[in-house]
ZATI-393652 format. One line per field, with one value per residue (C-alpha): residue number from 1; residue in one letter; x, y, z. Coordinates in nm, 4 decimals. Layout:
nr	c(NUM,...)
rest	c(A,...)
xx	c(X,...)
yy	c(Y,...)
zz	c(Z,...)
END
This chain:
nr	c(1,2,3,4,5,6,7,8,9,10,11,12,13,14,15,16,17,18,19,20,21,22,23,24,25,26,27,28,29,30,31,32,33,34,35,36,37,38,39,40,41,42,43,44,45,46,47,48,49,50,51,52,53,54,55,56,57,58,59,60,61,62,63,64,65,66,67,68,69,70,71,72,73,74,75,76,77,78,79,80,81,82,83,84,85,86,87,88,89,90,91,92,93,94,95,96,97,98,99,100,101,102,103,104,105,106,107,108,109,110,111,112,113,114,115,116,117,118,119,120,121,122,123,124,125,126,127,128,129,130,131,132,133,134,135,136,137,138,139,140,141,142,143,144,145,146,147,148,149,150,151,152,153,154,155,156,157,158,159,160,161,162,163,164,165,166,167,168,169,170,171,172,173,174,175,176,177,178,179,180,181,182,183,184,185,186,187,188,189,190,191,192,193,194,195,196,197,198,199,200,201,202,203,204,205,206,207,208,209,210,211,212,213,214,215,216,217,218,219,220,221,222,223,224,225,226,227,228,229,230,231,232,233,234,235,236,237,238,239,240,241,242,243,244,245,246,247,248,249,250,251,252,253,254,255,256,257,258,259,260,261,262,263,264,265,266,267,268,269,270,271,272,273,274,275,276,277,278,279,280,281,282,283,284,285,286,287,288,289,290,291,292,293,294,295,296,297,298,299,300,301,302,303,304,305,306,307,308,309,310,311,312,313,314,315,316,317,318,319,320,321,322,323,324,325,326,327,328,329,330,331,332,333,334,335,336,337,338,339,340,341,342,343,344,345,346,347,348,349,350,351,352,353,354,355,356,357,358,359,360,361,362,363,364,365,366,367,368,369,370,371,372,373,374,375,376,377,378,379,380,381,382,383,384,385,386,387,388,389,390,391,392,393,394,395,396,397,398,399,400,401,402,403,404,405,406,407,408,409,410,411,412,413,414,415,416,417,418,419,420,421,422,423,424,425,426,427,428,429,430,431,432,433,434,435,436,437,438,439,440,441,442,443,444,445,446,447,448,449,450,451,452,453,454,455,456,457,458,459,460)
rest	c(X,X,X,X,X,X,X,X,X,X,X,X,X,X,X,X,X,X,X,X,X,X,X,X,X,X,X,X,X,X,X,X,X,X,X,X,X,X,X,X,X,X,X,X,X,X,X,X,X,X,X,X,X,X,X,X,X,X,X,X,X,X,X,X,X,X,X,X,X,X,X,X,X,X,X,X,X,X,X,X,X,X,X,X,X,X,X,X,X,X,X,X,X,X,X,X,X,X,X,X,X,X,X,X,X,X,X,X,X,X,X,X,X,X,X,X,X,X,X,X,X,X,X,X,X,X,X,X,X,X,X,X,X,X,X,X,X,X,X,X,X,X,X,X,X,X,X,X,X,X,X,X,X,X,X,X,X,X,X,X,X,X,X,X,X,X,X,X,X,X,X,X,X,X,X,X,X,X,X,X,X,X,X,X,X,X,X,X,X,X,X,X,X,X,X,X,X,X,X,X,X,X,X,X,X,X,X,X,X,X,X,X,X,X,X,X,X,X,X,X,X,X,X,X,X,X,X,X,X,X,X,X,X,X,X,X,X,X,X,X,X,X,X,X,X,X,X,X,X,X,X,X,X,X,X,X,X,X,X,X,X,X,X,X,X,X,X,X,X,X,X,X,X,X,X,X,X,X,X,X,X,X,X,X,X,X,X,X,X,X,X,X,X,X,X,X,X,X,X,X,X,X,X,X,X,X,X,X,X,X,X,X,X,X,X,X,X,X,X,X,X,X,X,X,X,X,X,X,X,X,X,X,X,X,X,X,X,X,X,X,X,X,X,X,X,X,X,X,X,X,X,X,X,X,X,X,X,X,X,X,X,X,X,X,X,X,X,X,X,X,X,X,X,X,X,X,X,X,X,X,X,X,X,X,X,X,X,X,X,X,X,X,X,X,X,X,X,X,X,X,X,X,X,X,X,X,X,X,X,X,X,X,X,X,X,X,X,X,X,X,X,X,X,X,X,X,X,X,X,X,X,X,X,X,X,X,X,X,X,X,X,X,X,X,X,X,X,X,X,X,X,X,X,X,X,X,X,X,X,X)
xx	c(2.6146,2.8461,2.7648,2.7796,2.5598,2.2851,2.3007,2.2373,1.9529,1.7445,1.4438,1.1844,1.1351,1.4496,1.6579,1.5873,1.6295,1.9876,2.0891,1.9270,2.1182,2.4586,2.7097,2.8907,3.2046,3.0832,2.8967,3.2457,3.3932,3.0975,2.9681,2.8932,2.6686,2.5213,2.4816,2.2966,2.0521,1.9773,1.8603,1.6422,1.4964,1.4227,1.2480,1.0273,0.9109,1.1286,1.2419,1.3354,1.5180,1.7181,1.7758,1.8943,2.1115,2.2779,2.3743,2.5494,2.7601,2.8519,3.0231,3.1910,3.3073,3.4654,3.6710,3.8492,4.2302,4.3274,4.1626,4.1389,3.9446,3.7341,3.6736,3.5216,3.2953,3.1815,3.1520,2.9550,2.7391,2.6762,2.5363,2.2746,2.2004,2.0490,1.7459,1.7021,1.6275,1.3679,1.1463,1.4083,1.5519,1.8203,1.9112,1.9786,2.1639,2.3703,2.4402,2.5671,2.8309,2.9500,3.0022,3.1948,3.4261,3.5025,3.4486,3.8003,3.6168,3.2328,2.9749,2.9222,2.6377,2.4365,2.4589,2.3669,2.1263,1.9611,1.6025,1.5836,1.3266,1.2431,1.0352,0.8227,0.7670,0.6580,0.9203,0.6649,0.4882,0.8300,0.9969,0.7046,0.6556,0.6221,0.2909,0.4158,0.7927,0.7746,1.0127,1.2668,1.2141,1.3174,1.5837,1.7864,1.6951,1.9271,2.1971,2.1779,2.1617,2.4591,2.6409,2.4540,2.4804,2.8509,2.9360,2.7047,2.7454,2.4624,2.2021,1.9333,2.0035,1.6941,1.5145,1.5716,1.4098,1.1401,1.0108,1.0488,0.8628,0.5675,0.5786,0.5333,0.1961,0.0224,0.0449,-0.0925,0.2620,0.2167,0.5238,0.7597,0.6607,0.6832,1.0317,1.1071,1.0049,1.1939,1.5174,1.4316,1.3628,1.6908,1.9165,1.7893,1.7990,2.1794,2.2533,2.0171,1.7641,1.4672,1.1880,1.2845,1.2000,0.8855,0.8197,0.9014,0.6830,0.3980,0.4429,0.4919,0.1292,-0.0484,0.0932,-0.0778,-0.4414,-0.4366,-0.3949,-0.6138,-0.3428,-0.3746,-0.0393,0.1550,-0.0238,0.1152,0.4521,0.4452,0.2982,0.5869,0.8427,0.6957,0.7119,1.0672,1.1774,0.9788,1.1076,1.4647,1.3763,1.2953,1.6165,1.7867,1.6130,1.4765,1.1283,1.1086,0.9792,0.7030,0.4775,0.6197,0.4983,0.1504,0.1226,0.2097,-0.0472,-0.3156,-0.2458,-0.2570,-0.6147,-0.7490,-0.7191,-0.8991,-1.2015,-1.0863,-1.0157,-1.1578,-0.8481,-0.6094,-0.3871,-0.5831,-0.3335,-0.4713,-0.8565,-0.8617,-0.6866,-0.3980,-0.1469,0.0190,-0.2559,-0.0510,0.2610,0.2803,0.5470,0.5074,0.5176,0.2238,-0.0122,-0.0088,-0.1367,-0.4103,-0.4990,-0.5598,-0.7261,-0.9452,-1.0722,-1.1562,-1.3761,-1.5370,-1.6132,-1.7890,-2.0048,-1.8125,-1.8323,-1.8425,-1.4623,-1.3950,-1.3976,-1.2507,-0.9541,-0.8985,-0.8698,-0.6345,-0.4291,-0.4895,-0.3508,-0.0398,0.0008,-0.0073,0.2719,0.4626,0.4518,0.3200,0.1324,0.0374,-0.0903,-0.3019,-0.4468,-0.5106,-0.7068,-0.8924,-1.0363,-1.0993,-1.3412,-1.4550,-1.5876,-1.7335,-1.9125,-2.0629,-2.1627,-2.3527,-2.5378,-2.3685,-2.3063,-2.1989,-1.9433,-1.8352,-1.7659,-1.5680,-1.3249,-1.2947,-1.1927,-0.9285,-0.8394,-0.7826,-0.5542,-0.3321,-0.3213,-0.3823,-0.0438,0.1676,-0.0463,-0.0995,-0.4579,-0.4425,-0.5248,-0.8624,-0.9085,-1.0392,-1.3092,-1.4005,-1.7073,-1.8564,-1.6940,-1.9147,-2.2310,-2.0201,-1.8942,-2.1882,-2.2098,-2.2039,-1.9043,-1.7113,-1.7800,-1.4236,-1.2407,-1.4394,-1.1280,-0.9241,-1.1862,-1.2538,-0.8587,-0.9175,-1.1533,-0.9667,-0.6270,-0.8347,-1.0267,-0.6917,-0.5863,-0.9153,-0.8177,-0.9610,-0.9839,-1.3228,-1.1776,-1.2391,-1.5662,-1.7390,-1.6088,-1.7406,-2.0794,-2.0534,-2.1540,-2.4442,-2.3170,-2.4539,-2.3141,-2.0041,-2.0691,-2.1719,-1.8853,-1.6319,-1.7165,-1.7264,-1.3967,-1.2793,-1.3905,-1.7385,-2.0130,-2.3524,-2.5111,-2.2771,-2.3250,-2.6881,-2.6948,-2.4045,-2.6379,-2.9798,-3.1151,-3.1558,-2.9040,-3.1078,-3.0994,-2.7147,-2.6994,-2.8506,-2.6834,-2.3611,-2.4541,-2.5143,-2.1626,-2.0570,-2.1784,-2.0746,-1.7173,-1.6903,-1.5639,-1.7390,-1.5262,-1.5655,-1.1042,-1.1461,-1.3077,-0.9671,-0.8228,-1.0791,-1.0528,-0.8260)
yy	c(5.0778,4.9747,4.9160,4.4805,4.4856,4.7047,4.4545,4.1781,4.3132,4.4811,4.3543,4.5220,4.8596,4.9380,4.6664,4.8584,5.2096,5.1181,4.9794,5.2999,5.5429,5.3384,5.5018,5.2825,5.3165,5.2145,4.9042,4.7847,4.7836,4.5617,4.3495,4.0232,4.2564,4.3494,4.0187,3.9571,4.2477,4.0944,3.7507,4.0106,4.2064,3.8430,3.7227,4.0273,3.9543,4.2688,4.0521,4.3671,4.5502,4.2044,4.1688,4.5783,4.5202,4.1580,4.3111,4.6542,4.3917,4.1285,4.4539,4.5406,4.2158,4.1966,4.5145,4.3416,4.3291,4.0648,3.6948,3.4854,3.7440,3.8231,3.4595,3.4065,3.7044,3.5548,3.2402,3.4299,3.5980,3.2996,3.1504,3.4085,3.4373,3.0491,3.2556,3.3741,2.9901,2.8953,2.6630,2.4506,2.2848,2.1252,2.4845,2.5957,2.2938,2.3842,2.7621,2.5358,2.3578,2.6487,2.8147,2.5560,2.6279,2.9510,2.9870,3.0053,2.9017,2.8668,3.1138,3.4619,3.5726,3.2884,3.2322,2.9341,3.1204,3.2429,3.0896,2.8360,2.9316,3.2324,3.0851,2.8271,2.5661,2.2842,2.2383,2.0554,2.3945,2.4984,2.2646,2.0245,2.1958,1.9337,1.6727,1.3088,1.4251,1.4073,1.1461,1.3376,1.6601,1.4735,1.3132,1.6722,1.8718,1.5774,1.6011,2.0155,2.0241,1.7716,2.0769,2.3652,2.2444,2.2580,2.5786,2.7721,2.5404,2.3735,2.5938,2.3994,2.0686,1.8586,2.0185,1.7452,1.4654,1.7185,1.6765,1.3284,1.3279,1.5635,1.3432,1.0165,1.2325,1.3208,0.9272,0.8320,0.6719,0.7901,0.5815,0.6852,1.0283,1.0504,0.8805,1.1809,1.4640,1.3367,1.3382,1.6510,1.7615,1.6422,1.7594,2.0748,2.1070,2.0315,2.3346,2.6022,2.5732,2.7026,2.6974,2.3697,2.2501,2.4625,2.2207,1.9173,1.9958,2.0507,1.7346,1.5073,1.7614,1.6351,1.2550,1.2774,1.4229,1.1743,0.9156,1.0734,1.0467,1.3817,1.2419,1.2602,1.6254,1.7567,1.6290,1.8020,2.0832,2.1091,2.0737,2.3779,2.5915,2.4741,2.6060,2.8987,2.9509,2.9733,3.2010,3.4529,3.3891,3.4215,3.7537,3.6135,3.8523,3.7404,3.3822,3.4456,3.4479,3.1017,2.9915,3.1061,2.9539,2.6041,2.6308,2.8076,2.5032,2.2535,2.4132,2.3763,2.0193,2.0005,2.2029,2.4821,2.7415,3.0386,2.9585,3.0655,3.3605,3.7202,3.9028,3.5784,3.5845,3.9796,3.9232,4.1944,4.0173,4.1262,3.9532,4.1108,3.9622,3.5733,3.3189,2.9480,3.1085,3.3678,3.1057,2.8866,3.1742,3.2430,2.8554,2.8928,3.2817,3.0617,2.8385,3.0470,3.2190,2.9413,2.8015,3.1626,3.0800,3.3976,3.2016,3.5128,3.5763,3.2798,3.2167,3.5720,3.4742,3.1253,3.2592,3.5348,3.2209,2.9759,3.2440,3.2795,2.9418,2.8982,3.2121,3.0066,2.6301,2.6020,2.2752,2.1260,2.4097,2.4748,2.1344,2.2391,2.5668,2.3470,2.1543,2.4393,2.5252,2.2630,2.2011,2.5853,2.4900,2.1677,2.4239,2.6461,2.3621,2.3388,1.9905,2.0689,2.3513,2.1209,1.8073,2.0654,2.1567,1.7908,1.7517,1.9770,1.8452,1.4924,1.6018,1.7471,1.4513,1.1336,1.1468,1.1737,0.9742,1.1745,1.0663,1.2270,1.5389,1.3851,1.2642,1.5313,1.6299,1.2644,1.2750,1.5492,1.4731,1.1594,1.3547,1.4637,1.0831,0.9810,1.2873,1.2236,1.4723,1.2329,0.9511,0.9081,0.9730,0.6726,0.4656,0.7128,0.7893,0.4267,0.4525,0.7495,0.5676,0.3083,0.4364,0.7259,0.4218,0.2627,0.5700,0.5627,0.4273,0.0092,0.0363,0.1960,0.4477,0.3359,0.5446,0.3787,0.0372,0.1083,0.2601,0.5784,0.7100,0.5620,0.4892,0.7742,1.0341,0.8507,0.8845,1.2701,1.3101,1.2409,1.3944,1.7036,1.6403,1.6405,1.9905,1.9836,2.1856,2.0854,2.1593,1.9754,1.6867,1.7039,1.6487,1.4008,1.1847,1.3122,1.4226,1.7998,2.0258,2.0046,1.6674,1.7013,1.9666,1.6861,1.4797,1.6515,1.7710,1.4404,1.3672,1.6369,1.5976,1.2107,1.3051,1.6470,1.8157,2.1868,2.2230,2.0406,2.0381,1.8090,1.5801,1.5090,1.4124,1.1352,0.9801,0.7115)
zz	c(-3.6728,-3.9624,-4.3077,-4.2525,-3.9325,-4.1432,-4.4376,-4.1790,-4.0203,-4.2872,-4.4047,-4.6589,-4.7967,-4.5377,-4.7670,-5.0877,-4.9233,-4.8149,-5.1675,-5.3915,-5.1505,-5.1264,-5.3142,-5.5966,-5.4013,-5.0790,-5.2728,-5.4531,-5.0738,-4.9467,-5.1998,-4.9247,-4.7424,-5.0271,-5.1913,-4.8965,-4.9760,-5.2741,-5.1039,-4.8709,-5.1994,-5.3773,-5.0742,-5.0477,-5.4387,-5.5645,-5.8102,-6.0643,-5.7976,-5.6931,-6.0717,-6.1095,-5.7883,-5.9226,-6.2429,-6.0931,-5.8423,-6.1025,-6.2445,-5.9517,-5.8928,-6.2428,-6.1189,-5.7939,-5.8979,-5.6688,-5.8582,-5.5817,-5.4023,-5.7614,-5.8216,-5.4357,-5.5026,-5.8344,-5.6203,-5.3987,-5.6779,-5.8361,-5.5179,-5.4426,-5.8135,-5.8011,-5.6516,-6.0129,-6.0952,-5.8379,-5.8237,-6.0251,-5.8162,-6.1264,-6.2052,-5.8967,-5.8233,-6.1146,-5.9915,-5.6754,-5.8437,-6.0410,-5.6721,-5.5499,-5.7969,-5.7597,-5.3583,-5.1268,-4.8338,-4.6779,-4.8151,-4.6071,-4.8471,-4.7182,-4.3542,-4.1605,-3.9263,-4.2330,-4.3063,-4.5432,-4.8735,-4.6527,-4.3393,-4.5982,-4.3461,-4.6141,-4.8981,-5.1074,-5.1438,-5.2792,-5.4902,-5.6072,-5.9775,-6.2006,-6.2608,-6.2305,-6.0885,-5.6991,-5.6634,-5.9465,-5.7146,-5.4243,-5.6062,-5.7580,-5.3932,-5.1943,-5.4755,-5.4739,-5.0848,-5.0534,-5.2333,-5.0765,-4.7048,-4.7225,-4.8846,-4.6388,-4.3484,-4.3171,-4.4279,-4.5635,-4.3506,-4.2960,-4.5597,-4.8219,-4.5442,-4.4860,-4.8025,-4.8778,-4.5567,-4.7109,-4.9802,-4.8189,-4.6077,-4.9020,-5.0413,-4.6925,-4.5690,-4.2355,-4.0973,-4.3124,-4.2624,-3.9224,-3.9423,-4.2109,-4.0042,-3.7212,-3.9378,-4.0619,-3.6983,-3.5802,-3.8536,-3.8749,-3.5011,-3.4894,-3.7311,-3.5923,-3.9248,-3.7639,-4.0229,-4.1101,-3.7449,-3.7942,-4.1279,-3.9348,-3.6103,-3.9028,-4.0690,-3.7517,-3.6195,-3.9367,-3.9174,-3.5464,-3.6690,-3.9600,-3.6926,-3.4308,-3.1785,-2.9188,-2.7533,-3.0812,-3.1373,-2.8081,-2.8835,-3.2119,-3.0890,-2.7974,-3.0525,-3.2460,-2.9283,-2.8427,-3.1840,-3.1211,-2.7772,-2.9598,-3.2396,-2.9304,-2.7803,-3.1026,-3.1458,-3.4730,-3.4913,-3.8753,-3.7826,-3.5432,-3.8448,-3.9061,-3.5801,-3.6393,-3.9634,-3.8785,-3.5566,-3.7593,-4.0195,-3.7808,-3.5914,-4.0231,-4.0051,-3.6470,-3.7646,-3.5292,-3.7713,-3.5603,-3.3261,-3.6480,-3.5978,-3.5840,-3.8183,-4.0736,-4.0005,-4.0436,-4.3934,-4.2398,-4.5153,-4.8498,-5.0919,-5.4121,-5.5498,-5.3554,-5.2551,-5.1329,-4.7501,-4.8169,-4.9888,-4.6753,-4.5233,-4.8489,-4.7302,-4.3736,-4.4634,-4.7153,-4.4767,-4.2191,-4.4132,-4.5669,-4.2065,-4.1064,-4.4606,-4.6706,-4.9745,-5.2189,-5.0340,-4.9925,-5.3804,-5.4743,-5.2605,-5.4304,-5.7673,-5.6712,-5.5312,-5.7990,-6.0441,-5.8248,-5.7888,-6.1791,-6.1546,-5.9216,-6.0556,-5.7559,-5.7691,-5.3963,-5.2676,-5.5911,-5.4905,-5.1692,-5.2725,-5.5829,-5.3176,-5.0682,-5.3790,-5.4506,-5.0590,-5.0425,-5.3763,-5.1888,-4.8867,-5.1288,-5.2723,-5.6387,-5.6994,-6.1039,-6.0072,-5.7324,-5.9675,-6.1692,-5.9411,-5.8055,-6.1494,-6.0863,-5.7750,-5.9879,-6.2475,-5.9559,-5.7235,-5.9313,-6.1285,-5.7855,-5.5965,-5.3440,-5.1441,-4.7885,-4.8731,-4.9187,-4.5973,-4.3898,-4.6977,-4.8233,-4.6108,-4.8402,-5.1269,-5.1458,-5.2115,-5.5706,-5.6685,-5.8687,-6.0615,-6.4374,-6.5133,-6.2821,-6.4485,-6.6363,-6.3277,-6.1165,-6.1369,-5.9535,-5.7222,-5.5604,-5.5422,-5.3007,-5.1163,-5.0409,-4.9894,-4.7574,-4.5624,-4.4711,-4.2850,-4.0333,-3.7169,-3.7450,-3.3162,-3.1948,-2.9574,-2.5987,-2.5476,-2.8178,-2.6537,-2.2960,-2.4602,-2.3177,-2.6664,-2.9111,-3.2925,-3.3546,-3.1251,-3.2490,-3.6177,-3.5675,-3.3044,-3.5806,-3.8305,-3.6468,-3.5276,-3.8881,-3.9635,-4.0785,-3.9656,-3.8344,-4.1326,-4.2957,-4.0760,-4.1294,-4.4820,-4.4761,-4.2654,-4.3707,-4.0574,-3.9278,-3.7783,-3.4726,-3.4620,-3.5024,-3.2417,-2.9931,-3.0480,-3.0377,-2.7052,-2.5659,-2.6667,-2.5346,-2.1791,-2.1999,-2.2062,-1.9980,-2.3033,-2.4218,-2.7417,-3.1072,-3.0672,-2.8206,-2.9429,-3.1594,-2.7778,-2.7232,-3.0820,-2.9545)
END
C-alpha cells in the first residue's frame, strides 16, 4: 500500500503513528497526503500534534522550487489550516478566500467524499457560538460555503440550508424547516455529503415528532437508512456512529430512550477532550440515564459537558444539557435548583428565540413557572407558552373523535408519548402512578398497541 492510499485511510492513534515515524524527506514528497493527516489529527482533538505537524509542512512547502506548485501547496495549507479557526465561521471563511488565491485547481487535501465537520449531523451544534447572532451565523456559513464548495467540489453542499433549517426548528417554524432539510437533503445527496443527509433526515425526523405525524417519521427515518445503506456501500465504517446518533436522537424525543444505541447507554465513548459530534452523544447518554432515575450520573455527566460546551462556544447543545438538568432536578423533587437552571436555559434561548426545544419538557416545566426566582423572566416564559401551544396539533386525533379513548386516557396517553414517566405523569396531573398505570393500560388495549413509541403513530 503506498504512502497516499495510507494517508486516505487512517484514522486515530494510526494517523499520528504514520506522521511521528515519516521521515522529513518522505513528508516534503507528500505533503497533500499529509495535509490530510492533519484534518484526521484535528478531528480526533490532537489539536497540539495537528498544530506540530502544520508548522513542520508550512516549512516544507516554503522549500518547493517550482512557485506555481509552492503557491497551490500554500493554497492547500491554508485550507486545512481554517480548522485552526473553528467555530468561526468569519475566520475560516477568510482562510477560504486566501486559498482561492493561491490554489491551481480544486482542493486534494479536502476531498468531496470527506465528512463534513467530522460526522456532526446538526451544524447548529457547530457553528451557533454567539448569543443574539443566529441569523449572522447563517449569514457568513452561506458566503464561506459559496467559496468552500467550489474549491473542494462540493464538500460541504447542503450544509448551509441545514442549518438555516435547524434554525427555523428551534423558533418553532416547522414549514420552513422541513422545506430546509429537504434542500439540504437534496443538495447534499447530489454530491455524496453523507453526514449532511444524516443532519437532514434528523431535522425533517424532529419536524415529524413536533407535528405528531408517524408518516413523516417513517419517511425520515427511510431517508436515514438510504444514506446509511450507501455509507456501507461506500465502505465508509467511520459514519455508522452517525447513524446511531441521529436514531438514538430521534428515540429521545419519543420517550424511547432505552431503544438508543448500546455502545451510548453503556457510556463505551471518549468522555475526555469533546467536539460538537461527541456531545450529541453526552445528550442522548444523559437522557438515558435520567430516564433509568441515575440522577447522581446523570448530573456528573452534564457538568463534564456544560464545561466542554463553554470550551467549545458551544451554545445549543449547552441549552439542551441546561435543560436536561433542569428536568432531572424536577424528577428529584428540587423545585429551587430546578428554577436555577431554567434560568439558564433562558439566557440561552430567549435572545435567539428559539422555543421548541421546550416542547417536549413544558409539561413539567410548569410545576417551576410560579417560582419566585422566575419571577423576572415571566415575560419570556408566557412567550414559551404560547409559541410552544401553537405547535400542538389543534385536530383531536381520530381516536379521541370516535371515543375509543376517555379525556383522560387521552391526556395521560400524550404525555407519555412525549417522554415522561408515570411518575411524572402522576404528579403532572395529581393522581397516583397507579392510577396512571390504569389508565395507560386501558389505552393501551383500546388501540392494540403494547409500547409507550407507539403511541407517537396514533397521535394523528
Amino acid at each position: 500500500m503506498d504512502v497516499e492510499t495510507i494517508c486516505k485511510t487512517a484514522t486515530g492513534n494510526f494517523a499520528l503513528e504514520i506522521v511521528q515515524k515519516t521521515s522529513s524527506a518522505i513528508k516534503e514528497k507528500h505533503i497533500v497526503p499529509m495535509l490530510r493527516l492533519a484534518v484526521v489529527l484535528y478531528g480526533e482533538n490532537r489539536r497540539d500534534d495537528y498544530q506540530k505537524l502544520m508548522q513542520e509542512l508550512r516549512t516544507l512547502i516554503q522549500g518547493v522550487g517550482d512557485l506555481k506548485q509552492r503557491n497551490h501547496l500554500l493554497g492547500e495549507w491554508v485550507l486545512v489550516s481554517s480548522y485552526g479557526d473553528f467555530p468561526c465561521i468569519e475566520r475560516m471563511a477568510e482562510k477560504y478566500e486566501e486559498a482561492v488565491r493561491l490554489l491551481t485547481g480544486p482542493s486534494q487535501a479536502v476531498l468531496p467524499t470527506d465528512p463534513y465537520m467530522f460526522d456532526c449531523p446538526s451544524l447548529i451544534h457547530v457553528f451557533h457560538n454567539r448569543l443574539g447572532e443566529a441569523n449572522k451565523a447563517a449569514d457568513a456559513l452561506d458566503r464561506a460555503l459559496a467559496t468552500y464548495t467550489a474549491i473542494t467540489r462540493g464538500h460541504g453542499s447542503g450544509a448551509s440550508d441545514l442549518f438555516r433549517g435547524e434554525l427555523c426548528y428551534l423558533r418553532g417554524q416547522m414549514e420552513e424547516a422541513e422545506e430546509y432539510a429537504y434542500k439540504a437533503m437534496y443538495e447534499a445527496e447530489c454530491k455524496g455529503q453523507l453526514s449532511i443527509r444524516f443532519g437532514a433526515a434528523l431535522l425533517l425526523g424532529r419536524v415529524a415528532i413536533i407535528r405528531s405525524n408517524s408518516k413523516e417519521l417513517n419517511r425520515a427515518i427511510d431517508y436515514l437508512n438510504h444514506a446509511a445503506a450507501e455509507a456501507t456501500e461506500r465502505s465508509i465504517t467511520s459514519i455508522c456512529r452517525c447513524v446511531d446518533v441521529v436514531q438514538s436522537i430521534l428515540m429521545c424525543h419519543l420517550g424511547e430512550q432505552q431503544i438508543s444505541a448500546d455502545w451510548i447507554k453503556n457510556g463505551k465513548w471518549n468522555v475526555g477532550t469533546m467536539d460538537p459530534a461527541r456531545l450529541m452523544v453526552l445528550y442522548v447518554y444523559v437522557s438515558y440515564l435520567s430516564a433509568n432515575k441515575e440522577y447522581s450520573r446523570a448530573l456528573s455527566v452534564i457538568s463534564h459537558g456544560l464545561r466542554e460546551c463553554d470550551r467549545l462556544h458551544c451554545l445549543s447543545i449547552k441549552l439542551y444539557l441546561y435543560l436536561c438538568q433542569t428536568n432531572v432536578y424536577l424528577m428529584q423533587d428540587k423545585p429551587d435548583l430546578a428554577a436555577e437552571s431554567f434560568i439558564h436555559c433562558l439566557k440561552l434561548s430567549v435572545p435567539d428565540d428559539f422555543v421548541a426545544v421546550y416542547h417536549r419538557y413544558l409539561d413539567r416545566l410548569e410545576r417551576i413557572f410560579p417560582h419566585p426566582k422566575l419571577q423576572p423572566y415571566r415575560g419570556a416564559i408566557e412567550r414559551i407558552k404560547k409559541n410552544c401551544a401553537r405547535l400542538l396539533p389543534q385536530k383531536k386525533p381520530l381516536f379521541l373523535q370516535q371515543d375509543l379513548l376517555t379525556e383522560r386516557e387521552y391526556e395521560v396517553a400524550m404525555l407519555a408519548a412525549k417522554g415522561n414517566r408515570n411518575k411524572e405523569i402522576a404528579e403532572i396531573l395529581n393522581v397516583s402512578e397507579n392510577t396512571v398505570k390504569t389508565h395507560l393500560k386501558s389505552a393501551f388495549s383500546k388501540l392494540s398497541i403494547d409500547r409507550r413509541s407507539q403511541l407517537i403513530k396514533l397521535l394523528t
